[in-house]
C-alpha positions in Angstrom: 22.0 -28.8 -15.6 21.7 -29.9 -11.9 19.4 -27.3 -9.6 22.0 -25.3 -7.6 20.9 -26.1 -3.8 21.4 -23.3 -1.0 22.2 -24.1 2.7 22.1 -20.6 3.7 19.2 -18.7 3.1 18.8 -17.0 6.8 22.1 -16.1 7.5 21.7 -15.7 10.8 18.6 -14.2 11.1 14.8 -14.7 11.5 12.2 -14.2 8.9 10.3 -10.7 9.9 7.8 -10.5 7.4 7.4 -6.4 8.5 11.0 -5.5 7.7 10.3 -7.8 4.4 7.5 -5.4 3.4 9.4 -2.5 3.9 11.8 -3.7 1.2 8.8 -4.8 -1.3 6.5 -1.5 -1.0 9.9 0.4 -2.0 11.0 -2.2 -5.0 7.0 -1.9 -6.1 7.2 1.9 -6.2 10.3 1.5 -8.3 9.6 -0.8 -10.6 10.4 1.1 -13.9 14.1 1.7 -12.3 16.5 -1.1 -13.9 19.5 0.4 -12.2 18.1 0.3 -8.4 21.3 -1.3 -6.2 21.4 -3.3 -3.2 23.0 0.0 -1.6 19.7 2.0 -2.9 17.6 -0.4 -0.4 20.0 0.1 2.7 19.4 3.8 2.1 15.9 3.7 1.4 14.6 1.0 4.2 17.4 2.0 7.0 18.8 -1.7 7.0 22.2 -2.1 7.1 23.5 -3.7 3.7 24.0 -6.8 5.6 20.6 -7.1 6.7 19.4 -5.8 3.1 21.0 -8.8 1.6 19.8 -10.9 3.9 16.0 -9.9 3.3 16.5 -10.3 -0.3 17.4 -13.7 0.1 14.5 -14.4 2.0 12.6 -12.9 -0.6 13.9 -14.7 -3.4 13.4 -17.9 -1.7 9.3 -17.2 -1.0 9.2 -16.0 -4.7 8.6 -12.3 -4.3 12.1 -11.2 -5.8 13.5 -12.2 -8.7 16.3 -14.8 -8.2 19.0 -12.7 -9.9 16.7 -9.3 -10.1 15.5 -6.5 -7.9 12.3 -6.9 -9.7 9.5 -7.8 -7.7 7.6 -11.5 -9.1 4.1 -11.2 -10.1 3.0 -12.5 -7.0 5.1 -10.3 -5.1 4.0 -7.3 -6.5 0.3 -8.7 -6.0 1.2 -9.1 -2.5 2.7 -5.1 -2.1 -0.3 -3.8 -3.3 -3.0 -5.7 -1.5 -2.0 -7.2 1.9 0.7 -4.2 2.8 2.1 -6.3 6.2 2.2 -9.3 4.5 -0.1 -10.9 7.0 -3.0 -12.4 5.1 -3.8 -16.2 5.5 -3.8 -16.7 1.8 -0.4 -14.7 1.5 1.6 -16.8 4.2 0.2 -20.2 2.4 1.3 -19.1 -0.9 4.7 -17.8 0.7 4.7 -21.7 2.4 4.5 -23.4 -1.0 6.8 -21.3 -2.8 9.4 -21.8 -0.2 8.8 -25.3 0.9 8.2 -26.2 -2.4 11.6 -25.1 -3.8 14.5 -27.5 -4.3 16.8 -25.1 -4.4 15.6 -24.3 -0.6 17.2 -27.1 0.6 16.5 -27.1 4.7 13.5 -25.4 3.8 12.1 -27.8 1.0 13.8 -31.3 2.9 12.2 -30.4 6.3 8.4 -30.1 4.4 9.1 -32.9 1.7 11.5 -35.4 3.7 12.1 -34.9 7.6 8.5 -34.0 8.8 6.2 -36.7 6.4 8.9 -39.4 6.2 10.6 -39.5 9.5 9.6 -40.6 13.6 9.0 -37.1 15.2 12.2 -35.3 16.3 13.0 -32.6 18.7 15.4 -29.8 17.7 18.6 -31.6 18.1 17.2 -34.6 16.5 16.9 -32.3 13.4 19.9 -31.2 13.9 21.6 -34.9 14.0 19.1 -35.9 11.2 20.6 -33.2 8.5 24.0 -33.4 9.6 24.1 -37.3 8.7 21.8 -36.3 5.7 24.8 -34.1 4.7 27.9 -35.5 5.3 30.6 -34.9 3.2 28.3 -32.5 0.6 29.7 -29.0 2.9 32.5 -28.6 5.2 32.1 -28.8 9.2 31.9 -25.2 9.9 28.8 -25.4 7.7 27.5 -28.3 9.3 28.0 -26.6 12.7 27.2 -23.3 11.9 25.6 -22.8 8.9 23.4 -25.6 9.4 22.3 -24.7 12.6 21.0 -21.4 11.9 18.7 -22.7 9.1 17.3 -25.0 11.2 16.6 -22.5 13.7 15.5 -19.7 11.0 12.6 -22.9 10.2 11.5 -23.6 13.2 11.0 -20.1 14.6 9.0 -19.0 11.7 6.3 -21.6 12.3 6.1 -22.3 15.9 6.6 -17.9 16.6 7.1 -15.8 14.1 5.6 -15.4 10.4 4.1 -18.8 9.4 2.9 -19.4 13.0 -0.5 -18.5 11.9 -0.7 -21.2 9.6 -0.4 -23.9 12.2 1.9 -25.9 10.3 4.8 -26.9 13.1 3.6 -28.5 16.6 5.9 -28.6 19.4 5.2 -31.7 22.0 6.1 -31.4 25.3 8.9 -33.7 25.6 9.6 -31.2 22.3 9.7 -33.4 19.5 8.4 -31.4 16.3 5.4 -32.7 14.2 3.4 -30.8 11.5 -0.5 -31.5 11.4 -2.6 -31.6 8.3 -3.7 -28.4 6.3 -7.6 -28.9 6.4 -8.7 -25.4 5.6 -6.7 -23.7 2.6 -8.1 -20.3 0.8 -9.6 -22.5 -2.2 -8.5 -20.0 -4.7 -4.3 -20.2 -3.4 -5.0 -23.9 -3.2 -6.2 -23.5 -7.1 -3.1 -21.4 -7.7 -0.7 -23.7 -6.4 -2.1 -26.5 -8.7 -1.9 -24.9 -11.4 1.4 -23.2 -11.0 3.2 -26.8 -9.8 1.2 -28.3 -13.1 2.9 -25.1 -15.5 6.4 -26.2 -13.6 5.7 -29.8 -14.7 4.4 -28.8 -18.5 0.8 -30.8 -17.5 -2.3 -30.0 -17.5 -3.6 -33.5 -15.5 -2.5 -34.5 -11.8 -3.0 -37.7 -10.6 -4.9 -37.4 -6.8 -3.3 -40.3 -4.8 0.2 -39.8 -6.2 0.1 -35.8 -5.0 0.7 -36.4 -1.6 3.8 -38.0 -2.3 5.7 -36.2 -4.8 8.2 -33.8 -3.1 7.2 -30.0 -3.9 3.8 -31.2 -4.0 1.1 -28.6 -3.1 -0.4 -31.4 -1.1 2.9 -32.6 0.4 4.3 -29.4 2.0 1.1 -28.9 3.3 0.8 -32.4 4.5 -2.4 -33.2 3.4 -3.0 -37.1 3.1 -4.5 -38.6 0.2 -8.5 -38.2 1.6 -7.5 -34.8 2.5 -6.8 -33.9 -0.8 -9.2 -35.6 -2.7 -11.8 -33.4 -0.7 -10.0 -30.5 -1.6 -10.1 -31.2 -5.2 -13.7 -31.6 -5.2 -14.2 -28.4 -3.5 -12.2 -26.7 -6.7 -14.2 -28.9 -8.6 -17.5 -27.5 -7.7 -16.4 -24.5 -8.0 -15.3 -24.5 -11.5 -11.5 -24.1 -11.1 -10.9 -27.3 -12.1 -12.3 -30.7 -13.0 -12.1 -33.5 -11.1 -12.7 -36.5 -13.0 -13.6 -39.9 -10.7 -15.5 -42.2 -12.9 -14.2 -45.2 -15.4 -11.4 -45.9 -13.1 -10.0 -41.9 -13.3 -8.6 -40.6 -9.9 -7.2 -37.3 -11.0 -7.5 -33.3 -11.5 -7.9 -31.8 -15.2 -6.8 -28.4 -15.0 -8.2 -25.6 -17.4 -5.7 -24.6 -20.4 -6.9 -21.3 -20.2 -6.0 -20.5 -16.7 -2.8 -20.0 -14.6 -2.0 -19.7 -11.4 -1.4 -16.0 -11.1 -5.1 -16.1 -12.3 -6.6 -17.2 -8.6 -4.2 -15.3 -6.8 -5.7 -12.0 -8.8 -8.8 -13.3 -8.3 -8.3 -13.8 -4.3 -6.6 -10.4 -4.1 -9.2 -8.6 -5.5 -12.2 -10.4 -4.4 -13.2 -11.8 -7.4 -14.1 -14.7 -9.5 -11.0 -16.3 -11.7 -10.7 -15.0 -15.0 -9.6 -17.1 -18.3 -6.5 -15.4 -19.5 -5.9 -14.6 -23.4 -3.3 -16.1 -25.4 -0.8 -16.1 -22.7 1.9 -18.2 -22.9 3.1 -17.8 -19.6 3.1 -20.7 -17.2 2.2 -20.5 -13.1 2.8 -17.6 -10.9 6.0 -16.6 -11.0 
């Protein structure tokens, strides 16, 4: 069955990662409530039901909220009860691969995967132009006008002002063409975590190093980390006993650990702690 993709994630509106944790401290506290309602959050948070829906959307598409739920992901309710404004470094990374990583995101996942790696630098109307031809003929012109717009928009203020801005993802030039620059610096045990949740998604335990960079939804790709980039990183988690790297006899690639997943290093980096091998679990990534 073909992934469903979705234009409209924003609706209009900016990501506020403050009005966001307001929703997921209340859908934490109520976990054990199967019957809460959309209209429960407007009274509860103050939003108007517009705005309610709107910030569950966005929270869907970073992977905190359930896509067809009100309850909270395991990484989402990680992130309620250990980084309350949703501002930590290793948060907003994980939040970046979730989203950019997501087909079903499509502006999202296509500017990450497709406009920023594969294309000459563009400046906002050039993106606009870019996705519009991308498009053509898959939504009507309202959308293309409207719709379309806005996402683009929603992207590129979250990274050059608003939540992901911290991240240091999206440049602006000053003729304002957009570029991203690579991601030297990731929190090694979110790096370790996205591994291994993009390996569960794939049903592998081995990723090959120089093909990483490519592959859409990558860890490596919506991060934009080149081949040499990566490679360092994956020593790194190597040494550190997250993973194995294996480099000898011709071998370019990362052996992940059948025993660990990747809500395991995201425990581990909320709580300050070394990675723990999880017992007959069968359940794959961080979801």
């Amino acid at each position: 069955m073909p992934i469903k993709r979705k234009l409209q994630i924003s609706n209009g509106h900016y990501l506020r990662l403050d009005q966001l944790a307001r929703l997921l401290h209340f859908l934490n506290s109520q976990r054990a409530d199967s019957s809460l309602t959309m209209a429960d959050l407007e009274t509860e948070t103050g939003l108007p039901i517009r705005q309610v829906r709107n910030r569950i959307s966005m929270a869907r598409a970073l992977r905190i909220c359930e896509e067809k739920t009100l309850y909270l992901t395991s990484f989402g309710a990680l992130t309620a009860e250990h980084d309350s404004f949703i501002e930590a470094k290793g948060t907003l990374e994980y939040m970046h691969y979730t989203a950019a990583g997501d087909l079903r995101n499509l502006i999202w996942y296509e500017v990450f995967n497709t406009l920023l790696p594969d294309e000459p630098a563009k400046d906002y109307h050039g993106w606009i132009n870019y996705f519009r031809l991308a498009l053509a003929g898959q939504y009507t012109e309202h959308s293309l006008k409207k719709h379309l717009t806005q996402e683009i928009r929603f992207v590129i203020e979250a990274y050059l002002d608003g939540s992901f801005q911290k991240l240091d993802l999206l440049n602006r030039a000053a003729d304002g063409r957009l570029y991203r620059r690579r991601y030297l610096n990731p929190e090694p045990l979110v790096l370790a975590a996205m591994l291994y949740d993009y390996a569960g998604n794939q049903r592998t335990h081995t990723l090959q190093v120089g093909e990483m960079p490519q592959i859409p939804g990558a860890p490596p790709r919506v991060l934009g980390m080149d081949e040499s980039t990566f490679r360092q990183q994956a020593l790194k988690l190597h040494e550190k006993g997250y993973l194995r790297y294996e480099g000898t006899h011709n071998l370019d690639q990362i052996r992940l650990k059948p025993d660990y997943q990747g809500i395991t290093f995201l425990q581990a980096y909320y709580q300050n702690t070394e990675p723990q091998a999880m017992v007959a679990s069968k359940n794959k990534g961080a979801q």
